[in-house]
C-alpha positions in Angstrom: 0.0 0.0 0.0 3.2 2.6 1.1 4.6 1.6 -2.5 1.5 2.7 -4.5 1.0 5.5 -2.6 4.8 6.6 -3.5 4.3 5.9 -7.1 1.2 7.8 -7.4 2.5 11.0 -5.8 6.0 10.3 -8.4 3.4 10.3 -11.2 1.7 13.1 -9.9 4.5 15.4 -9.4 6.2 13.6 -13.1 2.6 14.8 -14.9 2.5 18.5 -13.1 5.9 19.2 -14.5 5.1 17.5 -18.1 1.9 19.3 -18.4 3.4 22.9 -17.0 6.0 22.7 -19.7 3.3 22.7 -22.5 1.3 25.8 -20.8 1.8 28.8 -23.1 2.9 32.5 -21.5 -0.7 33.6 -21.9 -2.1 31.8 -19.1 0.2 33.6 -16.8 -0.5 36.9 -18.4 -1.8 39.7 -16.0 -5.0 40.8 -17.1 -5.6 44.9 -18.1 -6.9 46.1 -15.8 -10.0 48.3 -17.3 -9.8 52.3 -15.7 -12.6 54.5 -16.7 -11.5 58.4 -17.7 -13.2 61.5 -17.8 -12.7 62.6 -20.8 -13.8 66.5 -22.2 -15.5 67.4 -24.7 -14.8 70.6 -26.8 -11.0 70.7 -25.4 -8.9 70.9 -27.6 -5.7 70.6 -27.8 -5.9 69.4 -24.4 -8.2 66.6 -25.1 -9.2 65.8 -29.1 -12.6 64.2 -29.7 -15.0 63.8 -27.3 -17.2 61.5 -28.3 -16.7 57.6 -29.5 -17.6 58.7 -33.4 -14.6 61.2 -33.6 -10.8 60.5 -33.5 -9.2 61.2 -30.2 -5.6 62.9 -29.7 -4.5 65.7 -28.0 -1.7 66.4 -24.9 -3.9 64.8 -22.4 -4.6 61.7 -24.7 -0.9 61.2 -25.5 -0.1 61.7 -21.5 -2.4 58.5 -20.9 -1.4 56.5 -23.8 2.1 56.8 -22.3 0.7 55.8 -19.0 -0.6 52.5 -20.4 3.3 51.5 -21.7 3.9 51.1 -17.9 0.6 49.7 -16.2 -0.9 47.9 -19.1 -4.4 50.1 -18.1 -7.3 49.7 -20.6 -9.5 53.1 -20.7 -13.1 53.2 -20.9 -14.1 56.7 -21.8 -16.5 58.7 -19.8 -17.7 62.0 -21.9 -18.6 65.2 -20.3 -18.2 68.4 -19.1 -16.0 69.7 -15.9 -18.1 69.8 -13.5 -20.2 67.0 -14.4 -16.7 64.9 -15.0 -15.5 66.2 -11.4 -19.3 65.1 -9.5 -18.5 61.5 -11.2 -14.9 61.9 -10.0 -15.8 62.5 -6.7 -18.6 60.1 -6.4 -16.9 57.2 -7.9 -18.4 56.7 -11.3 -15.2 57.0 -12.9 -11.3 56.3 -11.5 -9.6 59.1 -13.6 -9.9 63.1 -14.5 -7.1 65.1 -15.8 -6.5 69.3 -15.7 -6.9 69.2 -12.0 -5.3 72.2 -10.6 -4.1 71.6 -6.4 -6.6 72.8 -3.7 -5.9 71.9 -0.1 -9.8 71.3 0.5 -10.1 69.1 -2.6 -7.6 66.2 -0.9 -11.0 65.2 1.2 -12.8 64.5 -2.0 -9.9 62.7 -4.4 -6.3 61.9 -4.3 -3.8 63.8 -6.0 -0.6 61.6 -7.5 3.1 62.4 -7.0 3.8 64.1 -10.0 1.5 67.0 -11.8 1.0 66.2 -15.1 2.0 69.8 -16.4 1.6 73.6 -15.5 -0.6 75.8 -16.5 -0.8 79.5 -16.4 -3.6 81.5 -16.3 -3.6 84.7 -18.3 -6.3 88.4 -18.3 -7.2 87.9 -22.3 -8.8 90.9 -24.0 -11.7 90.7 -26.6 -10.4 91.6 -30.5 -12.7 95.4 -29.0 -10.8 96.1 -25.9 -7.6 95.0 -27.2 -7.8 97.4 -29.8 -7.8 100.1 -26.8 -5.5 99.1 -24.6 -1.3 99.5 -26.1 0.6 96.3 -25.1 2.7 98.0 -22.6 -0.2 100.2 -20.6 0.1 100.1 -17.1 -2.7 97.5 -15.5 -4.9 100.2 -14.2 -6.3 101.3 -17.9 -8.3 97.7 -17.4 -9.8 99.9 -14.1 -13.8 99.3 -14.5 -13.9 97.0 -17.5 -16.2 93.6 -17.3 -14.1 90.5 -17.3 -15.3 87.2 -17.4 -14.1 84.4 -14.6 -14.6 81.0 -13.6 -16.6 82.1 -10.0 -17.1 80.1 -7.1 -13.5 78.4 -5.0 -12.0 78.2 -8.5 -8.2 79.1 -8.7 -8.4 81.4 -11.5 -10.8 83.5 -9.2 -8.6 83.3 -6.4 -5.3 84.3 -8.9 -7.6 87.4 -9.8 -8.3 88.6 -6.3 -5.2 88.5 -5.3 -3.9 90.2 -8.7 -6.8 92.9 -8.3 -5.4 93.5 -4.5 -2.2 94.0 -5.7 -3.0 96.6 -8.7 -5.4 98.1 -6.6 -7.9 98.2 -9.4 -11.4 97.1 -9.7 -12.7 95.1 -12.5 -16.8 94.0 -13.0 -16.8 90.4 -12.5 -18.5 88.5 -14.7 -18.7 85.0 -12.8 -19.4 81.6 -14.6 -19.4 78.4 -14.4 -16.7 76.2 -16.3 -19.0 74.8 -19.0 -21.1 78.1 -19.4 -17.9 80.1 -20.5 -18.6 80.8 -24.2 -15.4 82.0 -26.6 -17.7 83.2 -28.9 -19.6 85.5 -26.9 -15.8 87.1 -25.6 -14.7 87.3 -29.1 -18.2 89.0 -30.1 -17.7 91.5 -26.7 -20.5 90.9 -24.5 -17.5 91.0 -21.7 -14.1 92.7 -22.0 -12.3 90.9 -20.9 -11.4 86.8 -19.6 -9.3 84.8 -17.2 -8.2 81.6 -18.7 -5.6 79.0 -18.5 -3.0 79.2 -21.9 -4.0 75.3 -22.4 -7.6 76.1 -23.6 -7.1 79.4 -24.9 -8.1 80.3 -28.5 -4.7 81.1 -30.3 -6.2 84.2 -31.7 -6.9 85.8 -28.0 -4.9 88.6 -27.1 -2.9 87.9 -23.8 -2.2 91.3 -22.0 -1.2 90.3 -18.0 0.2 86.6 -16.7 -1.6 86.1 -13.1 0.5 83.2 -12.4 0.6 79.2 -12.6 -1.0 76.0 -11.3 0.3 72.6 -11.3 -2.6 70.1 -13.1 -2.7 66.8 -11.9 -4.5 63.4 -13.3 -6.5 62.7 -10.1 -7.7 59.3 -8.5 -11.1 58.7 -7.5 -10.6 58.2 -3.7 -12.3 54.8 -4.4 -9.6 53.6 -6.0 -6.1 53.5 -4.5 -4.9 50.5 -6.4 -5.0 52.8 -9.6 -3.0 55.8 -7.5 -0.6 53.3 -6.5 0.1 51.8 -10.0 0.1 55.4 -11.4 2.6 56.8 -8.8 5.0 53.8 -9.7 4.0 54.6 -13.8 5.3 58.4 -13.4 8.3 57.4 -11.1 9.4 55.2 -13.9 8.5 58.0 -16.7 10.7 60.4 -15.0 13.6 58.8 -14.6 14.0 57.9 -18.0 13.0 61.0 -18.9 12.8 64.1 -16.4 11.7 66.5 -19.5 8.6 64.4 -20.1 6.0 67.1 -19.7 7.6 70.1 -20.9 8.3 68.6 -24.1 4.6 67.2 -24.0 3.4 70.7 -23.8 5.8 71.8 -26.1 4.7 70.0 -28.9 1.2 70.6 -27.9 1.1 74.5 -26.3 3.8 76.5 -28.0 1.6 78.4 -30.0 -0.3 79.9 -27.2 -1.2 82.7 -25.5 1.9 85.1 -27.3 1.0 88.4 -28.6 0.7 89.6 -32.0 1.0 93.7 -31.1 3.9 95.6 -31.2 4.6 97.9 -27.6 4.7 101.8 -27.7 8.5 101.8 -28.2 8.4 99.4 -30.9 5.9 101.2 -32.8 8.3 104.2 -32.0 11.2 102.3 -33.6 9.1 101.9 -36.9 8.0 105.2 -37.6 11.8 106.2 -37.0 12.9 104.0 -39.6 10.3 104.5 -42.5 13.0 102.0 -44.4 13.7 98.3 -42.6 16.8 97.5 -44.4 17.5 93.7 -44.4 20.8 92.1 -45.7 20.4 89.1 -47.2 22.6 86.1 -48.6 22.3 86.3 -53.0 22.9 82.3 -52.5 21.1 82.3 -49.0 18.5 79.3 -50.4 16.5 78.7 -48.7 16.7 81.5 -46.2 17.3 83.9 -49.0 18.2 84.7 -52.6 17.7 86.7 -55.8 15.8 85.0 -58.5 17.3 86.7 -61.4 14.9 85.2 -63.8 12.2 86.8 -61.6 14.0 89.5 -60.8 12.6 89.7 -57.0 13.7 88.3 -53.8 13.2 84.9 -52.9 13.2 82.9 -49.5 12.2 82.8 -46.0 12.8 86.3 -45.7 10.4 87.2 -47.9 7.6 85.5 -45.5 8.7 86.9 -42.6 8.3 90.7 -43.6 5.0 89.6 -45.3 4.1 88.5 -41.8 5.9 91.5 -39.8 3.8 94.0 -42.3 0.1 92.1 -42.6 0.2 90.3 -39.0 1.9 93.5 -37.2 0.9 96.3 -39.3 4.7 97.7 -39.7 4.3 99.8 -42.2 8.3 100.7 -43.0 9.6 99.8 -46.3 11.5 96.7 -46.6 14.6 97.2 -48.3 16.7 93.8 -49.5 20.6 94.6 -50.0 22.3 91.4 -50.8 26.0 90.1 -50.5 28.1 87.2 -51.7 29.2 86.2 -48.1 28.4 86.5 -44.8 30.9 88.5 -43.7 30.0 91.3 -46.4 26.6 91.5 -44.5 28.1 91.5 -41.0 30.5 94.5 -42.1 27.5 96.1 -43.6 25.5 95.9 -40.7 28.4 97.3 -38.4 28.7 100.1 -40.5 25.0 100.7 -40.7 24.2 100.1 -44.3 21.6 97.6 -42.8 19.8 97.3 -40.2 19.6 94.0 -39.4 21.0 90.8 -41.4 19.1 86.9 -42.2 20.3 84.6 -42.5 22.5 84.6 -39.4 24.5 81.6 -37.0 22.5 81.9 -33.6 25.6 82.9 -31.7 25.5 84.6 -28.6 28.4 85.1 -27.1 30.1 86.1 -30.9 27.2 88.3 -31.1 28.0 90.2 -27.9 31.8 90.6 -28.4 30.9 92.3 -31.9 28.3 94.8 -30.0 25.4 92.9 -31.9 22.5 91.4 -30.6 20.8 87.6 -31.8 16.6 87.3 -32.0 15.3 84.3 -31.3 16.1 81.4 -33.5 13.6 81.1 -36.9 14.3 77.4 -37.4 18.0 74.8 -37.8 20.0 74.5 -40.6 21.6 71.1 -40.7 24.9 70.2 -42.6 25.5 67.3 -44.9 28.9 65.8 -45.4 29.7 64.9 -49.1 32.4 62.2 -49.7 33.9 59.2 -52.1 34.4 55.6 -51.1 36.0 56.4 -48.0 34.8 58.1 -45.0 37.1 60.0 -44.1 37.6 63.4 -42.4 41.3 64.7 -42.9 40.5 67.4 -45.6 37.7 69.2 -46.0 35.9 71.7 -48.7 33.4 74.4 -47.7 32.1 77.7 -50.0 34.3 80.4 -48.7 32.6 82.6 -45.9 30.0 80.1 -45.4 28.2 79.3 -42.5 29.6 75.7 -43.2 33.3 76.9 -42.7 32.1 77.6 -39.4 30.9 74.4 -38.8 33.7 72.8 -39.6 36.1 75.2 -37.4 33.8 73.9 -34.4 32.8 70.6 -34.7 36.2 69.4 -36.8 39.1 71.7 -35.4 41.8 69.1 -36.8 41.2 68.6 -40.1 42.4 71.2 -42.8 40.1 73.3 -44.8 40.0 74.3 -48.7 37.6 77.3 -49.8 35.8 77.3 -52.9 33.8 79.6 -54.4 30.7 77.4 -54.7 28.9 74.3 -53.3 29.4 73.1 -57.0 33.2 73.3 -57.0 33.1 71.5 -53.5 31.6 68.1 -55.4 34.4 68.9 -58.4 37.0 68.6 -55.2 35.7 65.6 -54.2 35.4 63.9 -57.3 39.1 64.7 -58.0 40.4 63.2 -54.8 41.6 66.4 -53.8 39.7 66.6 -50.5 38.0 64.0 -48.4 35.0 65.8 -49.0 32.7 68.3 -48.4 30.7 70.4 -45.9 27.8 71.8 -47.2 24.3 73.0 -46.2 21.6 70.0 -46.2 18.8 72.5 -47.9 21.0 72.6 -51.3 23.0 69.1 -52.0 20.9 65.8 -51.5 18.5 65.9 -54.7 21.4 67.6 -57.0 23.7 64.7 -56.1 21.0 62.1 -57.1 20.1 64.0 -60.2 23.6 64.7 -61.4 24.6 61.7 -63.4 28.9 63.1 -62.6 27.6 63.3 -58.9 26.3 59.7 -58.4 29.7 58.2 -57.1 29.2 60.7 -54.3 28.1 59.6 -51.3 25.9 62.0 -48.6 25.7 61.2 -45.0 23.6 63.8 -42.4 26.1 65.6 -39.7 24.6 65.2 -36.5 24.7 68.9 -35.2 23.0 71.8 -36.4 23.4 75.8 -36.3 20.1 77.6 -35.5 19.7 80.7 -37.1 18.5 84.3 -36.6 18.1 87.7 -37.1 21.4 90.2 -36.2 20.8 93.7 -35.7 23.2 95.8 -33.9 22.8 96.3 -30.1 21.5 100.4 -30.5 19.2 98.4 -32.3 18.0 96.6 -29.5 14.4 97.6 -29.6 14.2 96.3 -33.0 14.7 92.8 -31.7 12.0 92.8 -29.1 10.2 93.1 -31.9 11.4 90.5 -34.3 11.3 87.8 -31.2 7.5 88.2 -31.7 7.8 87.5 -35.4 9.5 84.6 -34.8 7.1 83.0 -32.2 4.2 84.1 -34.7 5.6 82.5 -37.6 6.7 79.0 -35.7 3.3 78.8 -35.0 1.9 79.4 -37.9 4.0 76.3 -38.9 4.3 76.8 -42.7 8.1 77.1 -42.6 9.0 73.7 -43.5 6.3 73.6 -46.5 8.2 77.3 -47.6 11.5 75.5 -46.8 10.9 72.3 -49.1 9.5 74.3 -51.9 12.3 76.6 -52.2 14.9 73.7 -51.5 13.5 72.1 -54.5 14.6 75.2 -56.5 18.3 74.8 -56.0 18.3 70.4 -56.9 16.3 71.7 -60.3 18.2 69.6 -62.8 19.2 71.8 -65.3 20.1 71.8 -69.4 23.4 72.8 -68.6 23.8 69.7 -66.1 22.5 67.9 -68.8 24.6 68.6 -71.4 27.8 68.2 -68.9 26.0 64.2 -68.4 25.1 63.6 -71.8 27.3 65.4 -74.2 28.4 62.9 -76.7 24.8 61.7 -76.7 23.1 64.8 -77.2 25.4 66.0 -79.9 24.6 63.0 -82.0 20.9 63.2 -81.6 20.8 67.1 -81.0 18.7 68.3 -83.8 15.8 65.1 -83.5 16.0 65.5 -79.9 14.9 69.7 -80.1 12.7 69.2 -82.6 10.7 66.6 -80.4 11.1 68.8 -77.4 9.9 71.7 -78.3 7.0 70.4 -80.3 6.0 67.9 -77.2 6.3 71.6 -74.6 4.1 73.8 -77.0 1.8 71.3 -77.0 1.7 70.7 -73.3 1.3 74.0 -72.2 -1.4 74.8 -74.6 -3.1 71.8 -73.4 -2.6 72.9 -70.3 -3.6 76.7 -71.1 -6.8 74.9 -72.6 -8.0 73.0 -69.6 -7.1 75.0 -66.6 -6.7 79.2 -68.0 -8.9 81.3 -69.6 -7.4 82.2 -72.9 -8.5 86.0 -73.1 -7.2 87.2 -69.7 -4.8 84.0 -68.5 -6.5 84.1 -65.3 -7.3 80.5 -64.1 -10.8 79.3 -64.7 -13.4 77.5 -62.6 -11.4 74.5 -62.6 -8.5 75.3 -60.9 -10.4 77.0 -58.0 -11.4 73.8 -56.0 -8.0 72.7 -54.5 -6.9 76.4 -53.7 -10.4 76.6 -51.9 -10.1 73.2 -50.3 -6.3 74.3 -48.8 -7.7 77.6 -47.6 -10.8 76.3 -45.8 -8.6 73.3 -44.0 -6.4 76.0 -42.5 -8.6 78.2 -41.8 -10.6 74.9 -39.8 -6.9 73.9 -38.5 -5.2 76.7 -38.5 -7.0 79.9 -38.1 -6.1 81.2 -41.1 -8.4 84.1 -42.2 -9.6 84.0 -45.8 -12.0 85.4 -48.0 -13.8 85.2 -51.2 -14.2 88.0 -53.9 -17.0 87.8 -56.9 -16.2 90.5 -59.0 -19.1 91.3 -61.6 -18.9 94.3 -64.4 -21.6 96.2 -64.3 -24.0 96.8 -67.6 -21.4 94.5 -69.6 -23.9 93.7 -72.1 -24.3 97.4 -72.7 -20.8 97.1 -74.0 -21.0 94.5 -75.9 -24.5 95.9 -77.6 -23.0 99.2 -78.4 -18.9 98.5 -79.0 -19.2 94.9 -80.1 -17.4 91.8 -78.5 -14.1 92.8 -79.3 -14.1 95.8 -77.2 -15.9 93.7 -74.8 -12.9 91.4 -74.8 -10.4 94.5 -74.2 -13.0 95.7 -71.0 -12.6 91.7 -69.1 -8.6 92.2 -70.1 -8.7 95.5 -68.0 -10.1 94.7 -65.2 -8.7 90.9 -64.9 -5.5 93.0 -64.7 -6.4 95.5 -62.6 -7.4 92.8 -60.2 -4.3 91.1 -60.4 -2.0 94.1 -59.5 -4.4 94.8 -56.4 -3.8 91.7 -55.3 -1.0 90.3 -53.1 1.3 87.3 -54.5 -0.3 84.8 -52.8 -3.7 85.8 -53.2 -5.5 84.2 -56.2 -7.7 85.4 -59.2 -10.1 83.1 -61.5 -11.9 83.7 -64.4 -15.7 83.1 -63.0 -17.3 83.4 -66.9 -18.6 85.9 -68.5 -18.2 89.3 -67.0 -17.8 87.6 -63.4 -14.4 87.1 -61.6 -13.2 85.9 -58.5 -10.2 86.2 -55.8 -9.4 84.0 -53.3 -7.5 86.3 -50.3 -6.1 84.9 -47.9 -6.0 88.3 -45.4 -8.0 89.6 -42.6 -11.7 90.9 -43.3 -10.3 94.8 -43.1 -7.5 93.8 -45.4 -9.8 92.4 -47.9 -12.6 95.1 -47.3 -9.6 97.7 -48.4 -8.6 96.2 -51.1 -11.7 95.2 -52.8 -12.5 99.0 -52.0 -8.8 99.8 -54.4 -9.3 97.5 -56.8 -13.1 98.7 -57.3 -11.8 102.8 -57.5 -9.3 101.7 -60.2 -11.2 99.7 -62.0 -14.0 102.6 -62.3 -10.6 105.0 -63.1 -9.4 103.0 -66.0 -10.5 104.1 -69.5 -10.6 101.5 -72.7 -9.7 103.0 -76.1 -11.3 101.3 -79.0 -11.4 102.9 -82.0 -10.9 106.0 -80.8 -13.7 105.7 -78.3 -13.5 106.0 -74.5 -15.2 103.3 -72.9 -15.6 103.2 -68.6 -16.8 100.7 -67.0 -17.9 99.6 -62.8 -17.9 96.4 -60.8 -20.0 95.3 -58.0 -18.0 92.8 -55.4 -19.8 90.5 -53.4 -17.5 89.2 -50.5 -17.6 86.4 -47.9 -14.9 85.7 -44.8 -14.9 82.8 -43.3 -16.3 82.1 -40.3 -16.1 79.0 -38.0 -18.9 76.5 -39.1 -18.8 78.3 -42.7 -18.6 75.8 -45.6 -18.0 76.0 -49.5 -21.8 76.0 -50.4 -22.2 78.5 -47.4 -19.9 81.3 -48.6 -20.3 81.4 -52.6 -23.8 81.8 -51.2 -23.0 84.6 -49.0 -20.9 86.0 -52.0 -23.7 85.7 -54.3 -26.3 87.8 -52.0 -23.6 90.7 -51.5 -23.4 90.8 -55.3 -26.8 90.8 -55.9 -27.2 93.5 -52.8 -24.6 95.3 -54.2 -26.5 95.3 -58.0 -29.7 96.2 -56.3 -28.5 99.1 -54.2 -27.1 101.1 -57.2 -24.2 99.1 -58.6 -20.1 100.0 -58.4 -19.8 99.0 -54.8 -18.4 96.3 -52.3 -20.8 94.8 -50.4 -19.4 92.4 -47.0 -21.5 90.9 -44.3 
């Protein structure tokens, strides 16, 4: 009986062991645990989506997703508003709620965690009315008696205000509501002058005027629930040791783009009426921060987008003057001796900057640096353009290796390919696609430098008011965020693969088959661009037709959704046209629409667009603020009613009736031709030759 009792417990111990060695990792996998979140609705860019239907995103969205990495938490969403969320909180009916600022008295009703989950400052906002009277650097007691709106109750904000009030020793009208009742259309529309919010929720179009201070936020715990606020404790521990920059460059990518002003101060303002000419100096062979497009005979570049943005988001009104130089030490001499007043492209370079008596604006954007070499990677001699921001790259970051100048990027390659170099610093915005398109080139072989220069505006120190006021072009324009789609298009320019290239590829080729080769060419081009001409431009007055409206309108609309990019839409329509026709004939009819699409095209700015609309009708596509557009619709109306058309030796006048339509949030295609249309139409009725806006 003891033996079979032995054997038994053998087998049973043999036959655990067998049968454990055959159980798979999943049946010893944790289960997620399920944590229900409050999640916002109408938050963004705090918290994207806020329903199941719509896609979710957003800085508090990413800040969870990261939390799940290290607890494994599944979320079920809970949608709502604040204080609704906060009840649930508090009661229970969900574990999480994020964007809660520290209280003392709310520890009694949830837990707070370890670490905040960001900081938030809270900000006096004024409405686009009262920020038209008050000068950005007014002293805080011309807000004395205005109405401002405020979050009431035990809220922080309120608190932040009194003790701001206390200190100014001013008295505002308080407007109190509650968090879900605060409405940024009626602020923007001025029913109150002014509002106390956080920068994480503010509309990027509010103008900041006075910082009351900052709050820690916190993702808080439902008291219920201290399992969850011990896992998340251990979760952030383990976040911010491997990386103690977590939230800032969270709300980096999220918030830079916030609460930052787009008004110059008094002094500023001062400096611009001072200097009715802003003279820039500029690189000729800057690309893509600047150059001279001979064939266009303008300036090209970044440059050319910042002072478009200094002079229509600002209102500067000085000249800008573009003096351009070979090298960058031409332009620094220049600017010393006051031939300029401040030079861009220029090596963000502080401590350089100060020992010349020079001062640096923020940095625009990075310029990285490619290296350009044959079959071996080596380092021992390099080439740079002479005066090049490259050769001081290569003084920096390779002190030991010796340097040859030439006198262009192109001459660097011709050094490499003859061996006489290791190879080549240049700048990444000019080399990668003319190596791959250059057949001579193809040997070469590009590898990315791992540093990078920033660069910036450089304007002597007397000057020093002028760069207050370029600092605020350069947080405007980073947050605009179009500088890497200017930056790829004008990159593009300088990798265009030219004839010349060709025929220094090809030679013995093309000479053989030269005259075939044109013949084909030119015949295949003509008929292209008529083709083309055919299909998308009107062939009287080259303006673009109906066609080639829709993706220009689509592009405007999505930023102006995403971005807050004003636009507007112009319907041009000549008044009594047929009369023309009737009494001139069609061919002075014809010389009338040539006119005026001309006169429309020089009162319009470069990146505005016109269309042929048939018939007598045009339209533009501006991309300005509703003044702007109101202005210039109001020019191009006076000088098209100025202009006179000889035909046959008769004078012939003619006016035009412009229906406009801005966009406004909610506003769709249908929606504003239709709002177009009845401006033109209440323009027609009311007597003709006039702009008409809603």
């Amino acid at each position: 009986m003891r033996v079979h009792f032995i054997f038994a417990v053998a087998f049973s111990v043999i036959s655990a062991a067998f049968f454990s060695g055959n159980v798979s990792a999943a049946d010893y996998r944790e289960p997620c645990k399920v944590v229900r979140v409050g999640y916002y609705r109408n938050s963004e860019p705090f918290m994207n989506g806020g329903s199941e239907d719509e896609p979710k995103g957003g800085y508090a969205y990413e800040y969870l997703q990261t939390l799940a990495v290290y607890t494994g938490w599944k979320y079920e969403y809970v949608y709502g508003d604040f204080t609704e969320l906060y009840a649930k909180l508090v009661s229970g009916e969900i574990d999480l709620l994020g964007d809660i600022s520290f209280l003392e008295e709310r520890r009694a009703e949830l837990d707070y965690p370890d670490f905040p989950m960001g900081t938030e400052s809270y900000y006096i906002y004024a409405s686009p009315a009262a920020a038209e009277r008050i000068m950005l650097d007014d002293d805080a007691g011309v807000l004395d008696g205005m109405s401002i709106c405020c979050v009431g109750g035990e809220s922080f904000q309120y608190r932040l205000l009194l003790d701001w009030l206390e200190d100014k020793n001013i008295s505002l009208d308080i407007v109190f509501m509650s968090y879900d009742d605060v409405s940024f259309d009626d602020f923007k529309n001025g029913k109150f002058d002014l509002l106390v919010l956080m920068d994480s929720v503010a509309d990027i179009s509010f103008e900041p005027l006075f910082r009351l201070g900052a709050s820690d936020i916190y993702l808080a715990v439902s008291k219920m629930r201290p399992d969850i606020l011990a896992e998340l404790n251990s979760a952030l521990n383990e976040i911010f040791v491997s990386n103690p920059y977590f939230n800032q460059q969270l709300w980096e990518r999220y918030y830079s783009n916030t609460s930052f002003t787009r008004r110059l101060s008094a002094r500023e303002r001062k400096w611009f009426d001072e200097h009715p000419r802003l003279r820039i100096g500029c690189l000729k062979d800057g690309i893509p921060f600047s150059f001279y497009d001979e064939g266009l005979e303008r300036t090209e570049g970044i440059i050319v987008y910042l002072t478009e943005c200094l002079k229509n988001v600002f209102g500067v009104e000085s000249d800008i003057e573009f003096s351009f130089y070979d090298q960058v030490n031409e332009a620094e001499v220049a600017l010393k001796n006051g031939v300029v007043d401040v030079i861009f492209p220029s090596v963000y370079d502080l401590d350089s900057a100060e020992k010349s008596g020079s001062m640096m604006s923020k940095p625009v954007m990075n310029s990285g640096y490619s290296y350009i070499f044959g079959n071996k990677k080596l380092m021992n001699s390099i080439a740079v353009v002479k005066n090049s921001q490259s050769l001081s790259y290569v003084s920096r970051f390779f002190p030991n290796a010796s340097v040859i100048e030439a006198d262009s990027f192109k001459e660097c390659l011709d050094l490499v390919m003859r061996g006489t170099v290791s190879g080549a610093v240049v700048s990444s915005f000019k080399i990668s696609r003319y190596i791959s398109l250059r057949k001579k080139y193809r040997s070469l072989n590009v590898m990315n430098l791992p540093n990078s220069d920033s660069v910036s505006f450089s304007v002597m120190h007397e000057n020093y008011v002028l760069v207050s006021a370029l600092n605020k072009l350069v947080n405007y324009v980073r947050s605009a965020d179009r500088l890497n789609e200017i930056v790829m298009n004008l990159s593009l320019r300088v990798g265009k693969y030219t004839m010349r290239d060709f025929f220094d590829d090809y030679l013995v080729l093309i000479m053989t088959w030269l005259a075939v080769s044109l013949v084909l060419l030119l015949s295949l081009f003509v008929a292209l661009d008529r083709l083309k001409m055919m299909i998308n431009y009107d062939v009287l007055t080259h303006l673009m037709n109906r066609r080639k409206l829709t993706p220009y309108f689509d592009t405007a609309l999505s930023r102006a959704i995403q971005k807050g990019e004003p636009f507007s839409i112009l319907i041009f329509d000549l008044d009594d046209f047929k009369h023309v026709n009737d009494t001139y004939g069609h061919s002075a009819g014809d010389d009338v629409l040539k006119m005026a699409s001309s006169t429309i095209l020089k009162g319009i700015d470069r990146h505005d667009m016109a269309f042929r609309w048939g018939g007598e009708e045009f339209l533009v596509l501006m991309r300005a603020d509703p003044k702007i557009v109101r202005r210039a619709a109001e020019r191009i109306r006076a000088a098209i009613s100025a202009q006179k058309v000889m035909y046959r030796d008769k004078s012939i006048s003619i006016t035009a009736t412009i229906g406009v339509s801005s966009y406004a949030p909610g506003a769709t295609r249908t929606s504003m031709f239709q709002e177009a249309d009845r401006n033109l139409y209440e323009g027609k009725r009311s007597g003709k030759n006039k702009v008409v806006t809603s």
